[in-house]
NUDO-519242 format. One line per 3 residues: number of its first residue (from 1); their letters; for each residue x, y, z of N, C-alpha, C. Coordinates in pm, whole numbers. Atoms other than C-alpha are relative to their C-alpha. Layout:
// NUDO-519242
NUM = A = X:Y:Z:X:Y:Z:X:Y:Z | ...
***
This chain:
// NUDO-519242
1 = XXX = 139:46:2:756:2818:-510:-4:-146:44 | 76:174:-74:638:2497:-329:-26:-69:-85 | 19:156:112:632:2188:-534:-130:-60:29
4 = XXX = 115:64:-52:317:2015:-518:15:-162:-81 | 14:149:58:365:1629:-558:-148:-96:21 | 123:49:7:-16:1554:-499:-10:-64:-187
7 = XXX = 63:63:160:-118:1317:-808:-66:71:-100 | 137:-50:85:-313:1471:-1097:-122:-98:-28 | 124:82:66:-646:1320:-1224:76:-57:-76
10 = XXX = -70:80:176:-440:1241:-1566:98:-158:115 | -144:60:-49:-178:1047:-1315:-80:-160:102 | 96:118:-49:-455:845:-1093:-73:-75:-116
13 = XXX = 36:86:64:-606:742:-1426:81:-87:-60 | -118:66:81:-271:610:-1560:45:-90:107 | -1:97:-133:-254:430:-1198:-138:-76:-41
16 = XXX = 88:141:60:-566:258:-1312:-35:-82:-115 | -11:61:91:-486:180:-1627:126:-139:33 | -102:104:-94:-201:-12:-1476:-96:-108:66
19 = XXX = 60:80:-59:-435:-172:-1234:-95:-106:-97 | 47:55:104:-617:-301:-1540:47:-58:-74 | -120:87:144:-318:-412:-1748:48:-97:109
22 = XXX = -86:85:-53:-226:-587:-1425:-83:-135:38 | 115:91:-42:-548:-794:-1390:-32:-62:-125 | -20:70:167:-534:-874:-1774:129:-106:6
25 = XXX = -70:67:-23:-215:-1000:-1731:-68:-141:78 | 42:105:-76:-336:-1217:-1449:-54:-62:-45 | 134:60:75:-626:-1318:-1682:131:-101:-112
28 = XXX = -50:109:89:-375:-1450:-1928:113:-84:79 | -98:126:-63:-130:-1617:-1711:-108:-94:62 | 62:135:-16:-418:-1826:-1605:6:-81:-108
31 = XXX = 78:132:121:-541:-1944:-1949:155:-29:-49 | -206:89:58:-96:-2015:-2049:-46:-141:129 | -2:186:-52:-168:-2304:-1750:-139:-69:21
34 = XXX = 152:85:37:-535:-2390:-1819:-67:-36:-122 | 62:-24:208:-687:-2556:-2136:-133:50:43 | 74:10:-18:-1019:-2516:-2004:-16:160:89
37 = XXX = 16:-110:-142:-1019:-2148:-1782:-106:28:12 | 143:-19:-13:-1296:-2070:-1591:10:106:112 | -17:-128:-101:-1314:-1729:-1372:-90:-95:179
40 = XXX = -1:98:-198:-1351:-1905:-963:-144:100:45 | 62:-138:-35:-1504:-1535:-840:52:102:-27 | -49:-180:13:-1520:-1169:-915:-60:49:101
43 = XXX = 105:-115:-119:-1623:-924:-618:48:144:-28 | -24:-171:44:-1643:-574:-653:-2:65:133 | 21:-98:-146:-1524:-302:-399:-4:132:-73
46 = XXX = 31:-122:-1:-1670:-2:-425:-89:99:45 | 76:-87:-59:-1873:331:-338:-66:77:-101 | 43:-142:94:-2001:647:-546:48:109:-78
49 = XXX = -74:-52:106:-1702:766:-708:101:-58:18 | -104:79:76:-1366:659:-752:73:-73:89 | -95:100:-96:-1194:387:-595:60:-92:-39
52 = XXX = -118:22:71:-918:206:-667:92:-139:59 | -8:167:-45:-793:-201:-638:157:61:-75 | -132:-31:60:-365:-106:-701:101:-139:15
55 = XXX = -108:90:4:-218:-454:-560:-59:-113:74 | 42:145:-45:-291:-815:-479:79:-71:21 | -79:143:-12:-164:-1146:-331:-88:-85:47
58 = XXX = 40:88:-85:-185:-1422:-158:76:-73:82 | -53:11:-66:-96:-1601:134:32:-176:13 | -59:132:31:78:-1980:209:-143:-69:30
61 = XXX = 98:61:-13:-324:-2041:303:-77:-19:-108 | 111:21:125:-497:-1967:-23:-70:136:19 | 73:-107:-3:-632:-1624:130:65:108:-108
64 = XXX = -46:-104:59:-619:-1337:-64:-5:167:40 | -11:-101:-30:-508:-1010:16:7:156:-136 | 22:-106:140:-599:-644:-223:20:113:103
67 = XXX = -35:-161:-109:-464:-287:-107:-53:107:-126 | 42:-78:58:-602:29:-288:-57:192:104 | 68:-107:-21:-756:362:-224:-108:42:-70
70 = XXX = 135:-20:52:-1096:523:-224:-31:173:38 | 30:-158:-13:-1245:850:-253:-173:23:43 | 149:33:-47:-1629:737:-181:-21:30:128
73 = XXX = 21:-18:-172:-1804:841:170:41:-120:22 | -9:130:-106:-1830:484:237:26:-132:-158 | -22:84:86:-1664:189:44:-55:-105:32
76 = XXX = -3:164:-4:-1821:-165:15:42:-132:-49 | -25:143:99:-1699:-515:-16:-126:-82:40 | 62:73:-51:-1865:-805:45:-49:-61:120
79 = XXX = -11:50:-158:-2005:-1010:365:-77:127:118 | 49:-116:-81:-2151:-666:478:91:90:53 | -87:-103:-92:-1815:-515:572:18:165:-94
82 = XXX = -9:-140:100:-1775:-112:486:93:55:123 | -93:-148:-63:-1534:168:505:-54:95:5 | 9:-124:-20:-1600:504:584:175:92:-29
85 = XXX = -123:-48:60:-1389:752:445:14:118:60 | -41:-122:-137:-1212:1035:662:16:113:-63 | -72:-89:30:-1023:1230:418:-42:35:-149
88 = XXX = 52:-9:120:-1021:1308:32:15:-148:-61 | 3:184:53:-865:973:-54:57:-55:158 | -17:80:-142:-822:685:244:64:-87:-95
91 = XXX = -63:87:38:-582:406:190:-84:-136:66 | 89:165:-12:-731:25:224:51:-135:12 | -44:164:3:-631:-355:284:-122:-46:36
94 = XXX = 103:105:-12:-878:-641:292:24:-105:-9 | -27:159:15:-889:-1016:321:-80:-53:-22 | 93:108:59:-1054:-1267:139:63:-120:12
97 = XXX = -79:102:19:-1061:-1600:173:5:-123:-180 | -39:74:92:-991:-1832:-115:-174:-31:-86 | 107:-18:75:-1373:-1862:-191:-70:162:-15
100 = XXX = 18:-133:25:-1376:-1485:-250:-136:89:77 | 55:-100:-87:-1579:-1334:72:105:55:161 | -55:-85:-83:-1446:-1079:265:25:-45:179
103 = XXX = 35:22:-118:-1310:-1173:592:32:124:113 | 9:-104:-58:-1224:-793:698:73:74:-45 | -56:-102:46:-1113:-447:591:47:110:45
106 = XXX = -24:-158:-119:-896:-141:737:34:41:-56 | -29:-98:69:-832:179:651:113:71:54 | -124:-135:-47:-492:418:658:-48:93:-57
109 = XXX = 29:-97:-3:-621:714:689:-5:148:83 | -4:-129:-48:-592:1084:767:-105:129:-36 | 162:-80:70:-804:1421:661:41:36:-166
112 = XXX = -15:-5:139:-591:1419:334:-7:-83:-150 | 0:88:119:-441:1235:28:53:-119:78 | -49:79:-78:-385:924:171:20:-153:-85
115 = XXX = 64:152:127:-282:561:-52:83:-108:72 | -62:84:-31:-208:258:-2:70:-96:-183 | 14:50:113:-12:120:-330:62:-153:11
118 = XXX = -48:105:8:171:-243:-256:-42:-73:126 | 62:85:-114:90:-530:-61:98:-144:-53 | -90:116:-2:308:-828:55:-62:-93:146
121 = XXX = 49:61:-113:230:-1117:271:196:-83:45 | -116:64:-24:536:-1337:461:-39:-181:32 | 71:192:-47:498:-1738:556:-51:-4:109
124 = XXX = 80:11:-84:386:-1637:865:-129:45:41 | 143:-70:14:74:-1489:726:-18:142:47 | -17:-153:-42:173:-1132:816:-13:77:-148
127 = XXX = 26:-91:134:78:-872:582:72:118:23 | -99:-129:-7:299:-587:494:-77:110:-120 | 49:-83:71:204:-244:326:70:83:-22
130 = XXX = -34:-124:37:328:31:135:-51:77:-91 | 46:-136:56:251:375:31:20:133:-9 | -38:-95:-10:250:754:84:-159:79:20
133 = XXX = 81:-20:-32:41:983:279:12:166:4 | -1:-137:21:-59:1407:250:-48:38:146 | 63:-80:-135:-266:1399:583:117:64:101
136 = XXX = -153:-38:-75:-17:1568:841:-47:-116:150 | -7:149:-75:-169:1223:1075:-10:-102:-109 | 34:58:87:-178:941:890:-38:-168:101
139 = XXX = 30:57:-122:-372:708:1128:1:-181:-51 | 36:143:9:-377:269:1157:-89:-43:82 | 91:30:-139:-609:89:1370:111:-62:120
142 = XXX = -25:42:-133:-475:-41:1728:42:118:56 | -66:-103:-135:-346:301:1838:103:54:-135 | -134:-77:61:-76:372:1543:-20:118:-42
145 = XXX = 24:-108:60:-55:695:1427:147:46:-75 | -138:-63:42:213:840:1182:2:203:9 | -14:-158:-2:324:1272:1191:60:3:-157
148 = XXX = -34:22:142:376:1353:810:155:134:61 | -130:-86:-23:776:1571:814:27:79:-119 | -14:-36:105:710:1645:482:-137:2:-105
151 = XXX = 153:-42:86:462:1770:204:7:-118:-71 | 118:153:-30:392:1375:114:174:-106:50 | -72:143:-96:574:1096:334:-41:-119:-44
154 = XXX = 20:109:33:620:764:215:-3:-105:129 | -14:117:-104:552:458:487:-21:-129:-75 | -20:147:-44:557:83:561:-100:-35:106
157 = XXX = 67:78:-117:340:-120:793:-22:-139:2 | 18:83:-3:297:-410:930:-164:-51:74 | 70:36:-96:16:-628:1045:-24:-138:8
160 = XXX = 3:137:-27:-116:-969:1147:-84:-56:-72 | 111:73:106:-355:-1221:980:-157:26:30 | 142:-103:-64:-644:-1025:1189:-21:127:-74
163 = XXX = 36:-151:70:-579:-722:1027:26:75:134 | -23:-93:-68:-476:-573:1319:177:49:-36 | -132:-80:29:-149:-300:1279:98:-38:146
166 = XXX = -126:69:-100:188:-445:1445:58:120:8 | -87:-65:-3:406:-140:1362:4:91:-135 | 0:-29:125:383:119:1108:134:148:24
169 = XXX = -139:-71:-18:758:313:1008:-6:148:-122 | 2:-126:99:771:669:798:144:5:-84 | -173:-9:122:1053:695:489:-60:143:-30
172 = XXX = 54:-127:65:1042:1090:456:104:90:33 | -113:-90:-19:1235:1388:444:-76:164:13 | 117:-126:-8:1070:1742:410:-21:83:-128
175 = XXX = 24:-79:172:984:1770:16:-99:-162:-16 | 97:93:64:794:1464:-133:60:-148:-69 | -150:120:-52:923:1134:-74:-142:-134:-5
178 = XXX = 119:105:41:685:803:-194:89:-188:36 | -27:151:-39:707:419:-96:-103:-61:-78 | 118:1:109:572:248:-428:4:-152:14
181 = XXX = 18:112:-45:610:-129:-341:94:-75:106 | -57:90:-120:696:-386:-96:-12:-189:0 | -7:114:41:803:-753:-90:101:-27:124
184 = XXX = -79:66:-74:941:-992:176:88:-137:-41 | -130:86:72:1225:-1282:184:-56:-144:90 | 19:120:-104:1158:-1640:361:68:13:107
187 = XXX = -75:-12:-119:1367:-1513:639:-83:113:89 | 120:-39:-29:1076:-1270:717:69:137:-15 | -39:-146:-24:1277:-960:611:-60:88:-130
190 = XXX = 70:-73:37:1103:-676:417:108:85:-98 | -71:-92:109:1202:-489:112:-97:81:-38 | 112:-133:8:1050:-141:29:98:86:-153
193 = XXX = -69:-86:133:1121:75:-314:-101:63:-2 | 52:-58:31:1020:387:-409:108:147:-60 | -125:-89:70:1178:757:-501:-30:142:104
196 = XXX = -2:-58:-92:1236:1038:-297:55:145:-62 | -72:-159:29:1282:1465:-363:19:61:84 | -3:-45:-72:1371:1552:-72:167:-10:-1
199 = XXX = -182:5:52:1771:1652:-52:22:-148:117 | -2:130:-110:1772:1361:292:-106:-52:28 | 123:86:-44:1555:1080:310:23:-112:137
202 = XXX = -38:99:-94:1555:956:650:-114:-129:18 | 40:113:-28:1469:615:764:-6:-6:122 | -71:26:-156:1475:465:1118:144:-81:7
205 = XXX = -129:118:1:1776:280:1253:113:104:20 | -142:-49:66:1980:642:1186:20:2:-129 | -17:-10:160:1980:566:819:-53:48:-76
208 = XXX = 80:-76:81:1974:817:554:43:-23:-124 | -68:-1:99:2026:874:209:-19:200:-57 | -22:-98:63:2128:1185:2:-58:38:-131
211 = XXX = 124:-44:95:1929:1317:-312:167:67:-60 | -126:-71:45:2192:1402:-577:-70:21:-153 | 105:-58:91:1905:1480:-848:-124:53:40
214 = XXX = 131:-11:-72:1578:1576:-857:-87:-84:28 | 87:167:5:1439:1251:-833:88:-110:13 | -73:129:-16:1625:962:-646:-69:-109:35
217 = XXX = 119:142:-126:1470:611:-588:94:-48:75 | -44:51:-110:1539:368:-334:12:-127:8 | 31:144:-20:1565:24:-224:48:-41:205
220 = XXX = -12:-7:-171:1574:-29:201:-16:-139:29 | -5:71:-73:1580:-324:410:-60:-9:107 | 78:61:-141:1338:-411:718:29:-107:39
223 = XXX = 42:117:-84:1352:-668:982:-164:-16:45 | 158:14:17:1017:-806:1048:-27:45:142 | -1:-48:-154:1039:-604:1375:-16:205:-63
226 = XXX = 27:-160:46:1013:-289:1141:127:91:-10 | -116:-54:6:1355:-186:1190:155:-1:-107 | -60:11:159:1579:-75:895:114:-34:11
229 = XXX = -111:66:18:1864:-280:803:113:125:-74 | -78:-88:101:2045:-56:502:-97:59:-84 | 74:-121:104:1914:197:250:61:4:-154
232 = XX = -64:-56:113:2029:232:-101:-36:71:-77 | 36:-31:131:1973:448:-399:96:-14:-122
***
């Protein structure tokens, strides 16, 4: 019988309870270095049912970058910009600048489950993404398109301080294979973790790894050219 690694309801709400314990947090590591704290801005993105703020940063400018997924026809932030939504869930990045209005938003998306869960920026203001996608396309803007190899494929992408997509790479095998965050190095090289059920999880570069449970994670290596250094689990 076919495994189905699609999320449950119970499993997306325990993904936003997270997202909530992780914005509390944030709330108190302000007031540990402020006697005085005072909230800057709040903006709200959203639509008509459920949508979902999973990871934040910021960049060596002061902008701020938020990745998530939405399930709404059409998501809004601020500034007037909106998504339209393709599939059941669409994956998301956005940029704000430092006085908290939107300076533009894109969607990874296909006609399925589609997320975006980590977000990393580098010093050269490049934004990096990771996630895992059900559509069997899983589309970027400039032209990228990913082919899913497996019933859900974990990816990587890159893009620029436009928001336009540099290069986006697939971590998958042909069972259900996830990319749950991402973080770069001052040398501009890319680190990706997540866990993989598939017996071979290939990468690019040639590099695979082997599945010696039912559930192996990962830890991989990118050059900021998208191309995979080493793999481990």
């Amino acid at each position: 019988m076919k495994k189905n690694f699609l999320q449950s309801p119970k499993q997306i709400i325990r993904h936003s309870l997270y997202c909530f314990s992780f914005f509390l947090l944030l709330f108190a590591a302000v007031q540990a270095h402020s006697q005085n704290p005072q909230c800057q801005w709040a903006e709200k993105i959203a639509g008509n049912s459920y949508d979902y703020a999973y990871s934040i940063i910021t960049d060596e400018s002061g902008n701020v970058y938020v990745a998530g997924s939405f399930d709404s026809p059409m998501l809004a932030f601020n500034n007037g910009i909106t998504l339209s939504n393709s599939g059941d869930y669409d994956g998301y990045i956005a940029k704000y600048n430092s006085d908290g209005v939107c300076q533009w938003a894109e969607k990874i998306a296909g006609k399925g489950y589609d997320y975006v869960f980590s977000i990393s920026t580098d010093i050269n203001g490049n934004v990096y993404v990771a996630g895992y996608f059900k559509s069997s396309k899983l589309r970027f803007n400039n032209g990228i398109i990913l082919t899913k190899s497996a019933d859900v494929a974990g990816y990587i992408a890159k893009y620029n301080s436009d928001g336009v997509c540099q290069w986006a790479e697939k971590i998958a095998g042909t069972d259900g294979d996830y990319a749950r965050s991402i973080s770069t190095d001052l040398s501009g090289n890319v680190y990706v973790t997540g866990y993989f059920h598939s017996n071979k999880l290939t990468f690019n570069n040639g590099i695979t790894l082997s599945n010696i449970g039912a559930s192996d994670s990962y830890i991989a290596k990118y050059n900021s050219d998208g191309v995979c250094q080493w793999a481990e689990k």
